[in-house]
C-alpha positions as a Python dict, from the first residue, in 0.01 Angstrom:
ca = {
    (1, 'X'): (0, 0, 0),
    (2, 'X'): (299, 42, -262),
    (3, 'X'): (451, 356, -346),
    (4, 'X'): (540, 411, -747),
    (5, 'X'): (891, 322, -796),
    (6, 'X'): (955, 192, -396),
    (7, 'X'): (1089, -146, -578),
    (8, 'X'): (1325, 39, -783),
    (9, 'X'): (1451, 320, -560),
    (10, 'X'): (1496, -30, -286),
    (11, 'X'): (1711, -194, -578),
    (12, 'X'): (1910, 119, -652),
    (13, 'X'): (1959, 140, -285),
    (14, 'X'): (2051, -220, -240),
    (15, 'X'): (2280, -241, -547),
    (16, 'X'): (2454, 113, -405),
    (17, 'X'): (2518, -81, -65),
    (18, 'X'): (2671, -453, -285),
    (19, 'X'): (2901, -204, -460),
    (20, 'X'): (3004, -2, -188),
    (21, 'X'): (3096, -353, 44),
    (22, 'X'): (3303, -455, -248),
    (23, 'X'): (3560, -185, -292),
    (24, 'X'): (3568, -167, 54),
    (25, 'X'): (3685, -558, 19),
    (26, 'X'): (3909, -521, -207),
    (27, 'X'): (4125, -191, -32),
    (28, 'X'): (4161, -440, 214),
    (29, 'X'): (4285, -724, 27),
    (30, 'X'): (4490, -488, -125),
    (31, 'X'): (4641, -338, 192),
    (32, 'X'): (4662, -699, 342),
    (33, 'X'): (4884, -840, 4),
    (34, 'X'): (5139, -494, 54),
    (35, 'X'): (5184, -575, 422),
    (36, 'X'): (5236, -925, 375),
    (37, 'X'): (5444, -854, 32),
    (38, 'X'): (5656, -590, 250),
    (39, 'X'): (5695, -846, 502),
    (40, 'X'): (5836, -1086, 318),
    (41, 'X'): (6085, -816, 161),
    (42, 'X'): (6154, -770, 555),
    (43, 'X'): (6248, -1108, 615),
    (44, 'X'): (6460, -1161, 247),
    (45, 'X'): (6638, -824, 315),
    (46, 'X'): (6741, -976, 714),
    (47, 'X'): (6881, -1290, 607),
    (48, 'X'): (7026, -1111, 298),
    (49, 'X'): (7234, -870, 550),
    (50, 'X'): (7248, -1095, 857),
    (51, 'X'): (7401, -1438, 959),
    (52, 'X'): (7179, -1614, 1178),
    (53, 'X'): (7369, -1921, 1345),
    (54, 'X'): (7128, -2099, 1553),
    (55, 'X'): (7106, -2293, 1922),
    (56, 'X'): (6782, -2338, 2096),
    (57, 'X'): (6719, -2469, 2420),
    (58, 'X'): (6373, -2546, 2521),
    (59, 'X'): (6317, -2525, 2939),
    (60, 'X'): (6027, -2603, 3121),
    (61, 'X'): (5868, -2313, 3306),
    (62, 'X'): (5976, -2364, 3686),
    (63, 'X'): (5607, -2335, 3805),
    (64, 'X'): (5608, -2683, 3607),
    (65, 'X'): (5940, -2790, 3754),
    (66, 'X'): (6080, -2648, 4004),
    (67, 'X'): (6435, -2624, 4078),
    (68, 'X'): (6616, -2916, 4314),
    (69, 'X'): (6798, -2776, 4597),
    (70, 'X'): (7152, -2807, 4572),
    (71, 'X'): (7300, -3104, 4740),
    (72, 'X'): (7702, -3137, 4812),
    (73, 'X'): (7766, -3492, 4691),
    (74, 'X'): (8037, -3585, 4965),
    (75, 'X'): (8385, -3703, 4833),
    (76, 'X'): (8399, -4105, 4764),
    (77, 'X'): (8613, -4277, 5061),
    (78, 'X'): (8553, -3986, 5259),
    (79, 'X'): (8791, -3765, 5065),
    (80, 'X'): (9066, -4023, 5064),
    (81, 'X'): (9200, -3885, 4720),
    (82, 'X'): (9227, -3532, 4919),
    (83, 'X'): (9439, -3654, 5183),
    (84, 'X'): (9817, -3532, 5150),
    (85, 'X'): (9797, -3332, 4822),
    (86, 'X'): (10068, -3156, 4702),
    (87, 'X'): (10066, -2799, 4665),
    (88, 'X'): (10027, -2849, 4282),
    (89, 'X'): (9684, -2989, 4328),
    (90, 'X'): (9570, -2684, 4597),
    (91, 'X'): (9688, -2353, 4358),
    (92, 'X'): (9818, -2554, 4034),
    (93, 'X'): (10181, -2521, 3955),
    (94, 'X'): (10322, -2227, 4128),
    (95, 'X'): (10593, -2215, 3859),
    (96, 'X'): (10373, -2252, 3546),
    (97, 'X'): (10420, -2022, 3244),
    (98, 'X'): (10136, -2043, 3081),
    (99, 'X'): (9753, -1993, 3091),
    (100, 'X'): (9588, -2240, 2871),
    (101, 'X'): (9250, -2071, 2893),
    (102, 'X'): (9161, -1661, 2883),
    (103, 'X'): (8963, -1510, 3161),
    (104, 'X'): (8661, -1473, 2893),
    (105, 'X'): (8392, -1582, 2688),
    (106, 'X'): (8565, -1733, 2343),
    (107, 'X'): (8329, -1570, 2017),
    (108, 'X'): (8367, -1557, 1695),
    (109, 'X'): (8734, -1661, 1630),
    (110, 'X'): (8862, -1532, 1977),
    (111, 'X'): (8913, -1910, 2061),
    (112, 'X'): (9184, -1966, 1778),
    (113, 'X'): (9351, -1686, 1801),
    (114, 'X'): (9363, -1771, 2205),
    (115, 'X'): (9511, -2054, 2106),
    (116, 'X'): (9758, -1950, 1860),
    (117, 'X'): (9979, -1765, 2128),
    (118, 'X'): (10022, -2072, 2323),
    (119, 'X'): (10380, -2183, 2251),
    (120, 'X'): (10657, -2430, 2352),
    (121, 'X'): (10802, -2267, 2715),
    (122, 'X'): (11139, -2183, 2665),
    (123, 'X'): (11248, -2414, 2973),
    (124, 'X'): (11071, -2745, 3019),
    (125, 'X'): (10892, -2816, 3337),
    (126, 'X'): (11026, -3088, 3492),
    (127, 'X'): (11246, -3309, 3533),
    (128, 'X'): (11419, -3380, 3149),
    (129, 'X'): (11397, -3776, 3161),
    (130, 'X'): (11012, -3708, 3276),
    (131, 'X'): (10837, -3941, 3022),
    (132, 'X'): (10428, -3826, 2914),
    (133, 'X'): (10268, -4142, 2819),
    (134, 'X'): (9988, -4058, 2504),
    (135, 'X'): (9727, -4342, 2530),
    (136, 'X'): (9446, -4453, 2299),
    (137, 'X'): (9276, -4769, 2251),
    (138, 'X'): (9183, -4965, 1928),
    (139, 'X'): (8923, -5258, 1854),
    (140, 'X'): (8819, -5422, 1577),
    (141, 'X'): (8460, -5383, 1621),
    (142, 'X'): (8504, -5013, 1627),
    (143, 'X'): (8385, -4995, 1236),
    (144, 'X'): (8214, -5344, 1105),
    (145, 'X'): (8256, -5203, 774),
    (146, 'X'): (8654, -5200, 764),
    (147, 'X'): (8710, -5376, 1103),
    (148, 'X'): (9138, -5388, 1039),
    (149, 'X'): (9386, -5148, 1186),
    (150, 'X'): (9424, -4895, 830),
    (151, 'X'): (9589, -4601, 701),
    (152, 'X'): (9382, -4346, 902),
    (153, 'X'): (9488, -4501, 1211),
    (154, 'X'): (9859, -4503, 1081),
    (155, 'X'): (9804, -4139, 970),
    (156, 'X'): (9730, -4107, 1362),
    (157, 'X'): (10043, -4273, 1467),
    (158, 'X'): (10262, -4100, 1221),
    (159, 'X'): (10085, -3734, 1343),
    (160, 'X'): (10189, -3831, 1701),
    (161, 'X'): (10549, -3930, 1645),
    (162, 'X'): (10603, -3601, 1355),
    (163, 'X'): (10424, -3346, 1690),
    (164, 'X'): (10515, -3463, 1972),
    (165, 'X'): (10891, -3389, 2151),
    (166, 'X'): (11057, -3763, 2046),
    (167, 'X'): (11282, -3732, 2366),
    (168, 'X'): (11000, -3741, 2659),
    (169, 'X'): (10707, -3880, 2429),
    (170, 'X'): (10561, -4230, 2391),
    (171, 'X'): (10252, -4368, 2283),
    (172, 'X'): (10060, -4669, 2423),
    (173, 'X'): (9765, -4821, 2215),
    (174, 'X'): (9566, -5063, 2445),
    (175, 'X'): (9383, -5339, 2260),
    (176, 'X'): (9158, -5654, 2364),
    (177, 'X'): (9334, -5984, 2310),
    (178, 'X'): (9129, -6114, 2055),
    (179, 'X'): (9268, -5805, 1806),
    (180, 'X'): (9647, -5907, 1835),
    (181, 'X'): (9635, -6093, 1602),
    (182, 'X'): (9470, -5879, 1315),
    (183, 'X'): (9692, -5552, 1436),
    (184, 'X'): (10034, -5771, 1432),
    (185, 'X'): (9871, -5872, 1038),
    (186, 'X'): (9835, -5495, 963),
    (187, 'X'): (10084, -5400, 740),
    (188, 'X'): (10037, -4994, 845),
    (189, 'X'): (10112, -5115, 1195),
    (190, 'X'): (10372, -5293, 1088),
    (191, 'X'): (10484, -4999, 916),
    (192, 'X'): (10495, -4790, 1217),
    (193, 'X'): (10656, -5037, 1439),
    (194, 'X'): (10945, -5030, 1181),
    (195, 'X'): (10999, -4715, 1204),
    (196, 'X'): (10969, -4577, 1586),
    (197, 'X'): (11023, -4763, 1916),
    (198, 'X'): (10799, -4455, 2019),
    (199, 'X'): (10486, -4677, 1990),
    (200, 'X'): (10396, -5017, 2153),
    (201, 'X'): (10059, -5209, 2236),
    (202, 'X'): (9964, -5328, 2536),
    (203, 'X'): (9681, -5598, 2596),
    (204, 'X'): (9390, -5538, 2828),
    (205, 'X'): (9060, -5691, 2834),
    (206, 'X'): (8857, -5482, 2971),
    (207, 'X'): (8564, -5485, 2816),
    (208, 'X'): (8466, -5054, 2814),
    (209, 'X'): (8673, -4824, 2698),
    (210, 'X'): (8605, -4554, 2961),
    (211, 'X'): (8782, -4811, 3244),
    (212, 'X'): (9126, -4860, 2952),
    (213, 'X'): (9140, -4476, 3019),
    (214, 'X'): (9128, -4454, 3390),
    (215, 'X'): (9384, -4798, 3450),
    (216, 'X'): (9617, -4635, 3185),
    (217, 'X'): (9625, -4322, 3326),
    (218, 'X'): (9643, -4396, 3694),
    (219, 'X'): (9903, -4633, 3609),
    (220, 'X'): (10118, -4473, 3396),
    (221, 'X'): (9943, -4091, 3389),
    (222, 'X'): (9992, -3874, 3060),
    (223, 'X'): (9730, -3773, 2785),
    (224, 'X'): (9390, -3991, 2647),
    (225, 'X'): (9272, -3972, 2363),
    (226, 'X'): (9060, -4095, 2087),
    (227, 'X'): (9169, -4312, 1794),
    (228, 'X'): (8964, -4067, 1563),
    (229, 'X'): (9268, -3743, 1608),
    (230, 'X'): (9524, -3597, 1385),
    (231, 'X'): (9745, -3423, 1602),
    (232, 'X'): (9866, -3073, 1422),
    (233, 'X'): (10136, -2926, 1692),
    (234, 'X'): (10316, -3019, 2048),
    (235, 'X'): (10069, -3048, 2251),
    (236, 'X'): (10377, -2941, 2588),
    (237, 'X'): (10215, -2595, 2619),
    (238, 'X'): (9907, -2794, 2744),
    (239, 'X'): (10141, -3059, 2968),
    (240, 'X'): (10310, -2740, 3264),
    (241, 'X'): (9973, -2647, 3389),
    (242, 'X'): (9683, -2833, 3512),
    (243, 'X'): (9561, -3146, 3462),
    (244, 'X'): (9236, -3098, 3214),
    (245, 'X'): (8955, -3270, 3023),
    (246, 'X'): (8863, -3112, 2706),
    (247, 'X'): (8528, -2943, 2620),
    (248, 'X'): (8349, -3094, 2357),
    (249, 'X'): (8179, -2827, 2181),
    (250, 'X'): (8156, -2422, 2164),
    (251, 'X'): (7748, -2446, 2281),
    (252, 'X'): (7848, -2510, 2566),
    (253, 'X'): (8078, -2222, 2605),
    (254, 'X'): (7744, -2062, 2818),
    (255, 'X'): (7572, -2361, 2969),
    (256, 'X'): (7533, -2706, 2955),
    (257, 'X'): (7804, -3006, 3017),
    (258, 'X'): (8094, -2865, 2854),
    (259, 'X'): (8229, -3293, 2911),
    (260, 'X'): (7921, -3467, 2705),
    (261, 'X'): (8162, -3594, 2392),
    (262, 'X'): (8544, -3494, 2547),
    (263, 'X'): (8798, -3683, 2315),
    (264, 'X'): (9092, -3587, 2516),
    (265, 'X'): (9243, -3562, 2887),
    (266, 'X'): (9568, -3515, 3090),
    (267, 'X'): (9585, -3653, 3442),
    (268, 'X'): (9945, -3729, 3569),
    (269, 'X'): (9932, -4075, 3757),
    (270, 'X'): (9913, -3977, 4111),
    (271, 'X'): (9606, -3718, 4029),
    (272, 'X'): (9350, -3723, 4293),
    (273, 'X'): (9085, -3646, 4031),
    (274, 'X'): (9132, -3961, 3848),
    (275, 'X'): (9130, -4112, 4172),
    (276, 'X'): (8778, -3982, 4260),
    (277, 'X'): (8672, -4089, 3861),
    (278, 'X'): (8787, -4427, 3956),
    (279, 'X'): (8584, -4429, 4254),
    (280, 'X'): (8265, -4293, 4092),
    (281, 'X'): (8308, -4558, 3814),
    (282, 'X'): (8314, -4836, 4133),
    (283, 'X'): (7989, -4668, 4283),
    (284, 'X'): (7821, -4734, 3982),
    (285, 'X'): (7907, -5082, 3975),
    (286, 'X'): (8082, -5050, 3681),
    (287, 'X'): (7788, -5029, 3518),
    (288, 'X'): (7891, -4735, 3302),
    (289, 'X'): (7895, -4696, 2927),
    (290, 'X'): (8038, -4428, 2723),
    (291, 'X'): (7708, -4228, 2676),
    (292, 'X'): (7684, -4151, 3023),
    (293, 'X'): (8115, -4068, 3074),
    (294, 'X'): (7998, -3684, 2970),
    (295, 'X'): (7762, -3692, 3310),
    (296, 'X'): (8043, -3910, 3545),
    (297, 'X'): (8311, -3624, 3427),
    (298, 'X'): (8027, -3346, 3507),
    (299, 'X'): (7898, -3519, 3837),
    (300, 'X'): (8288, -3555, 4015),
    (301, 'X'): (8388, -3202, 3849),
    (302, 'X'): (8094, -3068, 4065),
    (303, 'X'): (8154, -3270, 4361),
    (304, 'X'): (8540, -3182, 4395),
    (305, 'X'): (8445, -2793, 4357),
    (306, 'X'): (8162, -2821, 4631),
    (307, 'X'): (8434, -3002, 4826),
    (308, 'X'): (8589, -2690, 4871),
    (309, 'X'): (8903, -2843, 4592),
    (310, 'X'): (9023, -2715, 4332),
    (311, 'X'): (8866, -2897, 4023),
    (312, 'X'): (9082, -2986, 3657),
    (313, 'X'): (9108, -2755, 3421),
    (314, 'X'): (8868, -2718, 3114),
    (315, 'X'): (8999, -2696, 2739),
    (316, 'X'): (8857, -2471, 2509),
    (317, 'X'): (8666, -2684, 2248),
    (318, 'X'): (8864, -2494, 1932),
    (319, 'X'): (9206, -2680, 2074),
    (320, 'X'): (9109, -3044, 1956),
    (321, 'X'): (8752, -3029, 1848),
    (322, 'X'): (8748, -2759, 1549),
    (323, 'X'): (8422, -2914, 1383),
    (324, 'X'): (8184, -2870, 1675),
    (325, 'X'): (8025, -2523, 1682),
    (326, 'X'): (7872, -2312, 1410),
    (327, 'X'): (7842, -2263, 1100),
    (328, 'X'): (8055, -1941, 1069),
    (329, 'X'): (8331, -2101, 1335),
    (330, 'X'): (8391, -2477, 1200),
    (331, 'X'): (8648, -2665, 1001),
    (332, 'X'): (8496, -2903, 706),
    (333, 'X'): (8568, -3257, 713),
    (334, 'X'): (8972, -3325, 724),
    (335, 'X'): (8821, -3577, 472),
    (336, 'X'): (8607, -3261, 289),
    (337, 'X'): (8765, -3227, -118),
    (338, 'X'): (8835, -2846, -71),
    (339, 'X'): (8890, -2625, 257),
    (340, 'X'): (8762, -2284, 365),
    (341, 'X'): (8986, -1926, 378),
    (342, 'X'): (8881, -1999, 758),
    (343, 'X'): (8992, -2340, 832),
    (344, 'X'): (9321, -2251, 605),
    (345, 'X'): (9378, -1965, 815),
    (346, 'X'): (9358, -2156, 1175),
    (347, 'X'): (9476, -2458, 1124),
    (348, 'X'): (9791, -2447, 1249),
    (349, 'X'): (9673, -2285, 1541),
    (350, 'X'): (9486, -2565, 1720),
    (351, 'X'): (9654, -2884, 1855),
    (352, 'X'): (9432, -3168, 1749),
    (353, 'X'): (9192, -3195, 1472),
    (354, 'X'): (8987, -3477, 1649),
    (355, 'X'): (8694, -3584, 1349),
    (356, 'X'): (8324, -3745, 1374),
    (357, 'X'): (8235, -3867, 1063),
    (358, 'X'): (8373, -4176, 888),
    (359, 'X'): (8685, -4197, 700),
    (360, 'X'): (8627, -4329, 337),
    (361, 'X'): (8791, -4670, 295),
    (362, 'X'): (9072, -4477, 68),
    (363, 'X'): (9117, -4171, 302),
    (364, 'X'): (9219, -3823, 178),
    (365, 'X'): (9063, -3475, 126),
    (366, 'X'): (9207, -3141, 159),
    (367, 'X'): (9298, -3081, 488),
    (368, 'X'): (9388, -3486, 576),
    (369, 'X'): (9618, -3492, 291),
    (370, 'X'): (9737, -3135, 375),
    (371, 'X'): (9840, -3274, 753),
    (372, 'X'): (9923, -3594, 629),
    (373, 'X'): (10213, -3498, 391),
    (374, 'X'): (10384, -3233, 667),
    (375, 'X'): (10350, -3540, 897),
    (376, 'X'): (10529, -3818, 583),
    (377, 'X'): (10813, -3512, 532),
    (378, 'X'): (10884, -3480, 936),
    (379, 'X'): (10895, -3858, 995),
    (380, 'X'): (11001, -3965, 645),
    (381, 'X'): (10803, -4249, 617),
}
């Protein structure tokens, strides 16, 4: 049995209820679109304010991998590049005069200003007829695209004879004998070789790179480094200390191989590091390329400091490698059209300016042609 009016007084009810559910759904759409539209404000207003320069790692939990135990690698020949050192190798030059690296963390620009206030001593260390070989190497198959000897590798040769003292300086450039021919053809090398007995080739076939360095240097000791540098200033403030291998970028300023990517070392030739490098390079049966040099250089630094020896020195990355770290703290391109207040401000303070990318086939930009012309009015030529 019906009541008069149930079905209506159900619909009003019902239709009460439909009504009711849809304001409450639209507060809350409305609340949800302000939070989400204040959010976003949130996040503009951040990156508006802040710099955000970025570098992740990603580790696996070490319930998932555990960590090794530490093993002490023993020395190679039983530590027969330990035996006899001289004091110099035990506690580093006891007359040294300067510290190439602060006790600190480098941030922001910390690291160029560190290295500004590294000058020329006032005495040389030394004996004055001491010669410091530079060495690099050069191959045509380097770049397919322009495989001849050109006028960014001049503009390397004339940095290094306008920098570096012309008294106890000289400059090797090792090539394979099948490129004698095309660098004797070159007219920049020609160039060079008119101008300076300071620079000579020598003719080596071996066929890596990474074994050039350690013959050169255990031969003749002095500085490597790669093909790709401008150098800016003397590097002598970095030639009384230690011997050193540069770090390659600033990431690695907290962790990580600081050697993965070096460009430049200094070993004299009767170091007992480059000894042990030599040695590490015969375990492996020479079966080393340049990828892996970053984990040799890591792997002996280790094994000399669990020796209980004093390991080489490391060399801030801003020194020779001002491209590699962040936004906020890197040169452009030497080959970059224009330059930064930054860069313009620093540049004089680093040694090197050791590049990555390509040179164009007709080389210049603002801070190549900036170095380039202080090198042409030093060297005239």
């Amino acid at each position: 049995m019906r009541w008069p009016f149930s079905n209506l007084t159900a619909r009003g009810y019902s239709s009460l209820s439909t009504n009711t559910r849809r304001i409450n759904t639209r507060l809350l759409f409305t609340i949800f679109k302000w939070i989400v539209l204040a959010i976003l404000a949130g996040i503009t207003a951040f990156f508006i304010v802040c710099r955000v320069d970025t570098h992740m790692r990603i580790y696996v939990r070490f319930w998932l991998s555990p960590r090794k135990p530490v093993v002490v690698e023993p020395l190679s020949d039983e530590g027969a590049c330990f035996r006899d050192l001289a004091p110099k190798y035990q506690q580093g030059y006891a007359t040294h005069s300067i510290n190439m690296m602060p006790g600190y963390r480098m941030q922001d620009d910390t690291c160029y200003g560190y290295a500004s206030t590294l000058k020329k001593p006032r005495h040389r260390m030394g004996n004055n007829d001491t010669v410091i070989y530079f060495h690099t190497t050069w191959s045509s198959a380097d770049n397919n695209n322009n495989p001849t000897f050109g006028e960014t590798q001049l503009a390397t040769l004339r940095s290094f004879v306008a920098t570096q003292d012309p008294a106890t300086t000289r400059l090797i450039v090792w090539i394979d004998e099948k490129d004698q021919r095309l660098l004797d053809e070159s007219p920049y090398w020609k160039e060079a070789a008119e101008h300076t007995d300071r620079i000579w080739y020598e003719i080596d076939n071996t066929t890596e790179d990474t074994f050039i360095a350690f013959k050169a240097l255990s031969t003749y000791g002095g500085v490597w480094f790669n093909m790709d540098t401008l150098f800016v200033r003397d590097l002598e403030p970095l030639l009384v200390g230690n011997d050193w291998i540069s770090q390659a970028t600033c990431y690695t300023s907290v962790e990580g191989n600081p050697f993965s990517g070096s460009s430049m070392m200094y070993f004299t030739k009767d170091s007992p590091y480059i000894c042990e490098l030599e040695n590490a390079v015969n375990e492996t049966s020479n079966q080393l390329s340049l990828a892996d040099l970053g984990q040799l250089y890591y792997r002996v630094y280790v094994r000399i400091l669990r020796n209980g020896y004093k390991p080489w020195a490391i060399i801030p990355w801003c020194y020779f490698e001002p491209s590699q770290c962040t936004k906020s703290l890197r040169f452009k391109s030497p080959f970059a059209s224009s330059t930064t207040p930054f860069s313009d401000h620093w540049l004089d303070s680093i040694f090197a300016y050791h590049y990555h990318d390509t040179p164009p086939s007709t080389p210049s930009g603002a801070i190549y042609e900036s170095l380039n012309n202080k090198y042409k009015d030093a060297v005239e030529w």
